[in-house]
Legacy VTK file of the C-alpha trace (Angstrom):
# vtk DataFile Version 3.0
C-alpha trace
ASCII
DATASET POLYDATA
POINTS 184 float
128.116 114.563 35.327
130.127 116.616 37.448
130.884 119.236 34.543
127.107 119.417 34.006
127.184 120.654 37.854
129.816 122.910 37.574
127.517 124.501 34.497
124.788 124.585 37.045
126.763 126.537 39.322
128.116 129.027 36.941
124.009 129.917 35.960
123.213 129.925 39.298
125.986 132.633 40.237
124.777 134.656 36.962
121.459 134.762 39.327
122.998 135.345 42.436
124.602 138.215 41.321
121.088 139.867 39.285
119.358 139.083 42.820
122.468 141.343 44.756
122.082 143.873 42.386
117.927 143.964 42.979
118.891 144.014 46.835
120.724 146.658 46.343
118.876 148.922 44.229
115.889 148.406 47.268
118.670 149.339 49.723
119.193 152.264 47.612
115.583 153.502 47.787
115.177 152.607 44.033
112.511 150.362 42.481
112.996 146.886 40.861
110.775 144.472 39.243
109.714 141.982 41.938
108.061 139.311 39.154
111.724 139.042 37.560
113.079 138.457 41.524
110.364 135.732 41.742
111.110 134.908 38.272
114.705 133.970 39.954
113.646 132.523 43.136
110.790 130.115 41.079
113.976 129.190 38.739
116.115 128.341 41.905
112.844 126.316 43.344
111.815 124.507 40.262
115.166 123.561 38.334
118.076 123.962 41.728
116.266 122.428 43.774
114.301 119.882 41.877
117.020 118.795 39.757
120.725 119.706 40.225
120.723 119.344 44.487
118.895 115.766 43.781
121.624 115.025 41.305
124.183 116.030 43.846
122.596 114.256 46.845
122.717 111.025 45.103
126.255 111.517 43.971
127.499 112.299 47.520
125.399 109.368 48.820
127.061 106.992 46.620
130.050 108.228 47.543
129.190 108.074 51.118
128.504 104.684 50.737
131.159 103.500 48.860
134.275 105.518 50.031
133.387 107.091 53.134
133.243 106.397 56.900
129.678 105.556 58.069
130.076 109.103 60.082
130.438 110.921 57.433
128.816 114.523 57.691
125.668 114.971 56.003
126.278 119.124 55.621
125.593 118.775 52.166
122.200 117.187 52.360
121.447 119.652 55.302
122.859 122.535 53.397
119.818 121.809 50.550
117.053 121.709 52.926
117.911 125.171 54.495
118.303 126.620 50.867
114.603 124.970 50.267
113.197 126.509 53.690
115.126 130.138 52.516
113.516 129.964 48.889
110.054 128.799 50.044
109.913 131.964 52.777
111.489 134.445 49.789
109.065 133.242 47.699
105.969 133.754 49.871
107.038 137.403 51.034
108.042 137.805 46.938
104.083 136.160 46.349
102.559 139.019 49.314
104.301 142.215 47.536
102.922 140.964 43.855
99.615 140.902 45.679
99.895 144.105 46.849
100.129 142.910 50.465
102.406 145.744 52.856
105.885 143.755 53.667
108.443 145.928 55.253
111.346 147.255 52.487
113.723 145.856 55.099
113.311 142.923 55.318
112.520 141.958 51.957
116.271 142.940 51.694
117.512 141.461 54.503
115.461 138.052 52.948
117.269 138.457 49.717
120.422 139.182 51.087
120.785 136.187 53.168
119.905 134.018 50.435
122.309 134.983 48.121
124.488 135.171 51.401
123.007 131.617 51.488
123.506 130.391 48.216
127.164 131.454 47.517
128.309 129.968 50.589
126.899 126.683 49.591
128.501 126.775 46.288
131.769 127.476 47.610
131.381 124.473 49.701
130.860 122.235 46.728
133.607 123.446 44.485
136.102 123.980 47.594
135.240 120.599 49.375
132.921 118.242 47.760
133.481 118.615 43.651
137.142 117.897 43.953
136.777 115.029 46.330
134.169 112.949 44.138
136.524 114.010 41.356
139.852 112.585 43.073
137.802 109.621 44.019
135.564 108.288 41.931
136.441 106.306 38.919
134.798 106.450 35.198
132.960 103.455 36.587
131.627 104.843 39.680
130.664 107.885 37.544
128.290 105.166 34.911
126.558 103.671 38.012
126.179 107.003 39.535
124.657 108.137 36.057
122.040 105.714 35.823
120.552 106.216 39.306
120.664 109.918 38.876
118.907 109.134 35.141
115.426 110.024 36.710
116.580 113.059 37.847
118.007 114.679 35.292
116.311 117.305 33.508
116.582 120.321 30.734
117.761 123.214 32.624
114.442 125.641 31.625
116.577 128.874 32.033
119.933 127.991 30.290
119.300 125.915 27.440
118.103 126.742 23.900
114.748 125.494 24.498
111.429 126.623 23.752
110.274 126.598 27.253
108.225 129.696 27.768
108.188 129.776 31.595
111.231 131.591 32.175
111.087 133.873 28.877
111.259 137.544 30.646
113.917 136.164 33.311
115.661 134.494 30.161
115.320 138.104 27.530
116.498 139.921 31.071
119.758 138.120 31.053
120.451 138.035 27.869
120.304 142.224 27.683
122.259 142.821 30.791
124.454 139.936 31.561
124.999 137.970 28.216
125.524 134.488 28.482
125.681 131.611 26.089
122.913 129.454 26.447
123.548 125.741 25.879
LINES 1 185
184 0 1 2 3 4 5 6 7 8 9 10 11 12 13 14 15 16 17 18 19 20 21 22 23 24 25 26 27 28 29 30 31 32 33 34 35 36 37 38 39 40 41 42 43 44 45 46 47 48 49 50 51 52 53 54 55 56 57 58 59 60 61 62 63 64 65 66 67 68 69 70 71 72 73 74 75 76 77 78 79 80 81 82 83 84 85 86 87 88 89 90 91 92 93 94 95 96 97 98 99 100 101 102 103 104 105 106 107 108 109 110 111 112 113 114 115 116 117 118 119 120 121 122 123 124 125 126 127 128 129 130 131 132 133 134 135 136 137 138 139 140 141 142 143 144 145 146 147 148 149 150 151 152 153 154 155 156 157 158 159 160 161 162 163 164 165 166 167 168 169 170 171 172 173 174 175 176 177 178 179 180 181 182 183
């Protein structure tokens, strides 16, 4: 399970760092194709966020619950809802320039730059402070029980698997020309 997550974070950087270089090619007065930074921010919204943070909220919880005190910090938790509030307003100001609606080149970069700003910093987090405590921790036991609650959860990443999942084809052929990675 937890090498599943660390895969998830090593995709999600491979976005990060497309989404800094579209930030930065706006900052640099040049254009960029907004449907592939949706593309991105849809990706983060529909596998990140529906998948992988539920995987590690229930993880942490059990851990929580079985190894921690009761007042425990709940950053992690709180640290997903924030990146859900970031992606839902980057996706409506992505959803008004598609549709030809006036938003100000500033702060679509400003947006985009504090949610990769965002996103990194939350990542850190879990591979600094939270991966190698449930990993020092929990036992191949733990890990089964954790496994079966997190069963409902767990689905086909749509961007980084061999799949023939259609909805993230251009993001998908994008990555594969500039950054190549091996899909799984």
């Amino acid at each position: 399970m937890l090498p599943r997550l660390h895969n998830d974070h090593k995709h999600i950087a491979v976005l990060l760092n497309l989404l800094k270089g579209k930030y930065q090619k706006l900052a640099d007065g040049e254009s960029v194709n907004f449907g592939l930074v949706r593309d991105v921010v849809e990706y983060m919204q529909s596998y990140t966020e529906h998948s992988h943070h539920p995987l590690e909220d229930i993880i942490y919880e059990y851990y929580l619950e079985r190894f921690a005190r009761k007042d425990s910090t709940k950053r992690l938790s709180q640290e997903h809802q924030k990146l859900v509030d970031a992606s839902t307003t980057l996706a409506t100001t992505l959803n008004l320039i598609l549709n030809d609606i006036v938003v100000a080149k500033e702060k679509l970069i400003e947006d985009l730059k504090a949610y990769v700003t965002m996103q990194e910093e939350h990542l850190r987090y879990e591979e600094e402070h939270i991966f190698p405590l449930l990993e020092k921790t929990m036992t191949a036991d733990d890990w089964q029980r954790v496994e079966s609650t997190c069963s409902e959860k767990l689905v086909d990443d749509p961007l980084f698997t061999n799949s023939d999942d259609v909805v993230f084809e251009e993001l998908r052929g994008y990555i594969q020309t500039v950054e190549p990675i091996s899909l799984k």
